[in-house]
C-alpha positions, 0 to 999 in steps of 0.5 A: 500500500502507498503512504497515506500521503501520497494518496491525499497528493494523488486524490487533490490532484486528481480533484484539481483536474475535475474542479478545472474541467468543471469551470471550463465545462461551466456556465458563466455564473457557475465558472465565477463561483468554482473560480473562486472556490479554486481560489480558495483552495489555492490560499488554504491549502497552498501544498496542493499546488506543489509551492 
């Protein structure tokens, strides 16, 4: 089994991919509010980001 850590690194990575894919996809009301939840979870969980 992989580091416990990994699979986090690998599950919010794999979630990025989807919330981007879900803002491209979206609306323009919809694109504005999961812009700003990325921006949110860019400023609290800035490890996601590999910075």
């Amino acid at each position: 089994f992989r580091r416990a850590g990994e699979i986090t690194e690998w599950h919010w990575h794999w979630q990025w991919q989807w919330q981007w894919r879900e803002v491209l996809t979206a609306s323009n009301e919809q694109h504005l509010l999961a812009l700003k939840e990325l921006l949110v979870s860019f400023i609290l969980q800035p490890d996601i980001f590999g910075r």
